[in-house]
C-alpha positions in Angstrom: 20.9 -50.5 -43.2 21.0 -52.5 -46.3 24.8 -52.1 -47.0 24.8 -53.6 -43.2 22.9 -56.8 -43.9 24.8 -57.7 -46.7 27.6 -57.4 -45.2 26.3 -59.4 -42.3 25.8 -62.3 -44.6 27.9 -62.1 -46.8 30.7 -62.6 -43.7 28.6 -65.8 -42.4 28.3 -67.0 -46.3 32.5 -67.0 -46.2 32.6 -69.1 -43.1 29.7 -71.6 -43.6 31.3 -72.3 -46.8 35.0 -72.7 -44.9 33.6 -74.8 -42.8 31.5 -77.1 -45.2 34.7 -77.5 -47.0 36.6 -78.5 -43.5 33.9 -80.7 -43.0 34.3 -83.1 -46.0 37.9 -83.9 -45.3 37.3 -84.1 -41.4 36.3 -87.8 -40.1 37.4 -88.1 -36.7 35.7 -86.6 -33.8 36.8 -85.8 -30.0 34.6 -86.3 -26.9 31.4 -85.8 -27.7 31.0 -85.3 -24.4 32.7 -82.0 -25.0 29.8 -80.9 -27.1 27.0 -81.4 -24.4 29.2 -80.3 -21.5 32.2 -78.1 -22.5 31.4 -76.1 -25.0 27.9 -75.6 -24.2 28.8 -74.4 -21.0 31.6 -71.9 -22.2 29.6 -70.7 -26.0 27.1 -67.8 -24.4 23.4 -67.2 -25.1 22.2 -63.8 -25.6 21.1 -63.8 -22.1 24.9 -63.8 -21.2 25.3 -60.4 -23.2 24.9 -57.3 -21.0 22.3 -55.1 -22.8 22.5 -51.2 -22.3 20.6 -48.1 -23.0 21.4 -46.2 -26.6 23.4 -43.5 -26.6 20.3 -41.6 -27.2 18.6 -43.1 -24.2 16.7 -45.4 -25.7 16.7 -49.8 -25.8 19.5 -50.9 -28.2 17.0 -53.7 -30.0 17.5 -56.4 -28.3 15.3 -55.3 -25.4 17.4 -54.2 -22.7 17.1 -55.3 -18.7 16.4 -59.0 -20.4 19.3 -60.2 -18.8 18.0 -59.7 -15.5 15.1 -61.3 -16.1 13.9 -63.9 -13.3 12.4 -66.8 -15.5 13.3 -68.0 -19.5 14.8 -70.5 -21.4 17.7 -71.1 -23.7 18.2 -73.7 -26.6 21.6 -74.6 -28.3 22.4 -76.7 -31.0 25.3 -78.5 -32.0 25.7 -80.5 -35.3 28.9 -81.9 -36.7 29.6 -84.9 -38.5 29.9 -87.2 -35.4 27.0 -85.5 -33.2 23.6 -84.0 -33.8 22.6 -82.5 -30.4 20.6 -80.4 -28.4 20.6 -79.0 -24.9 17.7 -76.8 -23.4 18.5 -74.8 -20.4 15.7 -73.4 -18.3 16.7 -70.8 -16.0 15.2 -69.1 -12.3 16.7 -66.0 -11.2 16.0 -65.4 -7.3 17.2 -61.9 -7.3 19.4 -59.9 -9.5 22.5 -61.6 -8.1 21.9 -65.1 -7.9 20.4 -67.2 -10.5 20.0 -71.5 -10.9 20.0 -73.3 -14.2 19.7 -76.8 -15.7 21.2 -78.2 -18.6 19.3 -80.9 -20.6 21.0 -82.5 -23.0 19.1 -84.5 -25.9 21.6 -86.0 -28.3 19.8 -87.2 -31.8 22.6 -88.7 -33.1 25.5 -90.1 -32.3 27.3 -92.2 -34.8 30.6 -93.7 -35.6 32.6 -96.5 -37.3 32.7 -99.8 -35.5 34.0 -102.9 -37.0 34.1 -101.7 -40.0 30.1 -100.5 -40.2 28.3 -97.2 -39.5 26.2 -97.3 -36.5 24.6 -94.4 -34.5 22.6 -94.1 -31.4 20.5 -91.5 -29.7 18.8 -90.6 -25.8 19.3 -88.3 -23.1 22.4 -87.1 -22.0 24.2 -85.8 -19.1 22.3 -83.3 -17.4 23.9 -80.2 -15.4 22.9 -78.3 -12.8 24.4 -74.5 -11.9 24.7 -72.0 -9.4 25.5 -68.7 -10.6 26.4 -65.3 -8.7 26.7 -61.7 -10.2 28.1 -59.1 -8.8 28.1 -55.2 -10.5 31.1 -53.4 -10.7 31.1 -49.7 -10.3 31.7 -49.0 -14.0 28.4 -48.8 -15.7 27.5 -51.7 -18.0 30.0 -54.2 -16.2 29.8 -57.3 -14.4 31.2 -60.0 -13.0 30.3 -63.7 -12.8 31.2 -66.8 -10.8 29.0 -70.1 -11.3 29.6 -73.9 -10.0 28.2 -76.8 -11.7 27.5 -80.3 -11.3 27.2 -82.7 -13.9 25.1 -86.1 -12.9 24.9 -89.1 -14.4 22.1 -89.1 -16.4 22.7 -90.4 -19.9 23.4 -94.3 -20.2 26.7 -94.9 -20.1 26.4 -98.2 -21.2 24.5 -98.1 -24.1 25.2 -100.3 -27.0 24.2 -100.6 -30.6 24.1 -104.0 -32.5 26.0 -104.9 -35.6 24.0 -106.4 -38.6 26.5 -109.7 -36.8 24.5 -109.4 -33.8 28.3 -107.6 -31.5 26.8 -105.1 -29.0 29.3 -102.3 -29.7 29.4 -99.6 -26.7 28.1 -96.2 -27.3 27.8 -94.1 -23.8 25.4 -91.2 -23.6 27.4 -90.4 -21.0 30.1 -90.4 -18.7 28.3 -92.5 -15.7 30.1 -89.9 -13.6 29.7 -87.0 -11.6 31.6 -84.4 -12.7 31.7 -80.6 -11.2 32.9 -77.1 -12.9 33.7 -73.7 -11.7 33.7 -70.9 -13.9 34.1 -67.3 -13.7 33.1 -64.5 -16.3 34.0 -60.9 -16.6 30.9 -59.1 -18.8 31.1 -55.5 -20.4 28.4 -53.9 -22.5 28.0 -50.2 -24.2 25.4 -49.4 -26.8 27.0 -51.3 -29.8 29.3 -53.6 -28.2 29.9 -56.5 -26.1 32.7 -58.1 -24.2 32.7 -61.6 -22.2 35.9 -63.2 -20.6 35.7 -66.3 -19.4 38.0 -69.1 -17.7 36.1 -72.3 -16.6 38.0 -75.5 -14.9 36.3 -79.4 -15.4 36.8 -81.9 -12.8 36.0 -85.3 -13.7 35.7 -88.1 -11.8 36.8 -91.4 -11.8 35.2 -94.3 -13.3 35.2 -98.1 -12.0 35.1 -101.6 -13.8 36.2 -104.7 -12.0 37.0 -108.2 -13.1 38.1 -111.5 -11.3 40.9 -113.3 -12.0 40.6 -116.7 -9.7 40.4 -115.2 -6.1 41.4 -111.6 -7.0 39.5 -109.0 -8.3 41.0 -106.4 -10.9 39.8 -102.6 -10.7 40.7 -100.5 -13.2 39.7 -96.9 -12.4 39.7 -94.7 -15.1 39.3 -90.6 -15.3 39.1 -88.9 -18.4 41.3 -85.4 -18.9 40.7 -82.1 -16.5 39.7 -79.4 -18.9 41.1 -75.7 -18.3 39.0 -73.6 -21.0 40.1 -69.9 -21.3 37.6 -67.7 -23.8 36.9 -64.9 -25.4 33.8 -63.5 -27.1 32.6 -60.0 -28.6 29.3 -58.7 -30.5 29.7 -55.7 -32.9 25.8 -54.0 -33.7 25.5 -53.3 -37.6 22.1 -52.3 -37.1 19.1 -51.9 -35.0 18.8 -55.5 -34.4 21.6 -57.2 -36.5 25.1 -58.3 -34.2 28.0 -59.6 -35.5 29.9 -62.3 -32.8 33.4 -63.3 -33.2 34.7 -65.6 -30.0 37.7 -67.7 -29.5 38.5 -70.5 -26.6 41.9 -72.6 -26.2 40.8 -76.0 -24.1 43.7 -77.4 -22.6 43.5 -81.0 -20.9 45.3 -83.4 -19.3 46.5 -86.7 -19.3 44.0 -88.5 -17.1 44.6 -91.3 -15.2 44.7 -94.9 -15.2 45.1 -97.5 -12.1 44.9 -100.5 -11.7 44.4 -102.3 -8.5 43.9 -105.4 -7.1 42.4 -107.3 -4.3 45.3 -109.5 -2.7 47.3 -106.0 -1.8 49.3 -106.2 -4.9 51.1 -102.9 -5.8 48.9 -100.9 -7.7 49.8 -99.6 -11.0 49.3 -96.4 -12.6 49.4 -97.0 -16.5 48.8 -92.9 -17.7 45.8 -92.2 -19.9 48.4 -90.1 -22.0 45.5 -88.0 -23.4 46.7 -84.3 -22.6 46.2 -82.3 -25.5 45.1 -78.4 -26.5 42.3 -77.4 -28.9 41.8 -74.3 -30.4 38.8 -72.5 -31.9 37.1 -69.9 -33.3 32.8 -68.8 -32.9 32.0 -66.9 -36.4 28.4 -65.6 -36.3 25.4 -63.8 -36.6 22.2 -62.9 -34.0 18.9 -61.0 -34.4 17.3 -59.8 -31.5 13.5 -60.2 -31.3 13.1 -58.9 -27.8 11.8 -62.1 -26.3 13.1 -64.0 -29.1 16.7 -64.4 -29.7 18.3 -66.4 -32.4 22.0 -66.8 -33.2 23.5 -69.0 -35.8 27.3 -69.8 -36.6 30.6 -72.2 -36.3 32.5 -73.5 -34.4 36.1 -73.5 -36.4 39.0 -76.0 -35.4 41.9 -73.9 -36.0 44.2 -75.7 -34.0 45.2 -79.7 -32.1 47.9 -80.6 -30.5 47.5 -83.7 -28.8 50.8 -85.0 -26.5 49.7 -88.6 -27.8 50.5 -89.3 -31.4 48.4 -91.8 -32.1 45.5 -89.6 -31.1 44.4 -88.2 -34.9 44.8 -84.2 -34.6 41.3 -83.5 -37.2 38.7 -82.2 -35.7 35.2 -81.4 -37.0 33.3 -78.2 -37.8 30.9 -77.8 -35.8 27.2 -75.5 -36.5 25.7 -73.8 -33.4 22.1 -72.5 -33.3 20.6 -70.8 -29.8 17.5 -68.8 -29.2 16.9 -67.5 -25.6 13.5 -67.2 -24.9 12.6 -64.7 -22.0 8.5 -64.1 -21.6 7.5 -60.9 -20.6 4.3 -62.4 -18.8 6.2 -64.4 -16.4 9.2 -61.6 -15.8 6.7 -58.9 -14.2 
């Protein structure tokens, strides 16, 4: 067991120190919307890991029938050099098939380079709400998964910071829209391993400013990119409790759009957001299972932008992930 917790972190010590060294030549973020929304929705908690007897009938350590549990909670944390957040997702299951879920988003810091200074903001962010439905397959240890999703409104979206020259410089918390998802998820589980396959679809909505110009009014409606996310994640046991995870995604959006209209019946004109773009990544890490208590810790690793636009800048930041699930056996009897 020793040989198999060195190994353990000695693999995580290798990509923590990759991605520290990523992170000091890295300065420009994406969305940080993407962190709250995206990629919380698509990076699974333990919860989302089918857990299965041992071979030799007994749990595999990570106390198996969790998954079905009908009340918990799950944490995750995401911290890069652009965004420190944190999203807390409570979770009611009705019956083994159909479950609800919220997502509450806390972001602690949000910072970036305006005019020349360093400025940084923090609140509640965008909160989603899910639907998710299970169905078992007929091979043991094998579901699958289809969940919608809304996101609301709920962070400020238009917060602004003050310079030390007194210029209110917009930082959002949000998008001020309602946005919805679908996602679906195919889940297989055996003593030591664990599968999840996932392909999730973001549908944004359009937002509205409006200005007049004498005695027309201007709208401008702009919608930021659809997302298509396709994913890919595994857990290898090395010991009782000890898993090794090792995911991928590709997130592939579009242009958006951008129109302009105007009052006095003028021809509208649609201007392209030019935004399409595909980002690549891999999820190094490690989790101990604790039975009620589940922590994981790892990256998230760039490995690959493209944007379509070229004066979009192509670096991304690492990212660091921490979850725990929480699921207390005193309220699951």
């Amino acid at each position: 067991m020793l040989h198999r917790l060195l190994i353990v972190i000695g693999v995580l010590s290798m990509f923590t120190g990759f991605a520290m060294a990523q992170e000091e030549q890295d300065h420009h973020g994406e969305d940080p919307q993407n962190a709250v929304t995206s990629y919380r929705l698509l990076t699974p908690s333990a919860g989302d890991f089918l857990t299965v007897p041992d071979e030799d009938g007994g749990e595999d350590g990570d106390g198996a029938g969790k998954s079905a549990n009908k009340v918990g909670i799950n944490a995750y944390v995401d911290v890069n050099e652009r965004i420190k957040a944190g999203v807390l997702t409570p979770f009611y299951r009705f019956s083994p098939k159909f479950a609800m879920k919220a997502h509450v988003p806390i972001i602690w810091d949000l910072s970036g380079t305006y005019g020349g200074e360093e400025l940084s903001t923090s609140g509640l962010g965008d909160v989603t709400l899910d639907g998710e439905y299970t169905h078992a397959l007929n091979s043991p240890g094998a579901v699958l998964r289809f969940s919608a999703s809304v996101k609301l409104p709920t962070g400020d979206d238009e917060n602004t910071v003050e310079d030390d020259g007194g210029f209110e410089w917009v930082m959002p918390l949000g998008t001020g829209t309602t946005d919805y998802v679908v996602r679906g998820q195919f889940a297989k589980a055996c003593p030591k391993r664990g599968l999840l396959i996932g392909a999730m679809y973001r549908k944004n909505s359009p937002t509205e400013t409006s200005s007049t110009l004498g005695s027309v009014t201007e709208t401008i409606k702009d919608t930021a990119p659809n997302q298509i996310v396709l994913s890919a994640f595994g857990r290898q046991r090395v010991s009782r409790s000890w898993w090794l995870h090792l995911g991928a995604s590709m997130l592939k959006q579009g242009d958006g759009e951008r129109i302009t209209e105007y009052s006095d019946g003028s021809p509208e004109f649609d201007w392209g957001a030019n935004r399409a773009g595909t980002l690549v990544d891999i999820y190094p890490g490690v989790s101990y299972a604790l039975g009620m208590f589940n922590p994981y810790l790892g990256v998230r690793l760039p490995v690959a932008t493209s944007y379509d636009n070229d004066s979009f800048d192509d670096e991304r930041e690492v990212s660091f992930i921490f979850q725990f699930s929480y699921r207390p056996e005193s309220l699951n009897r």
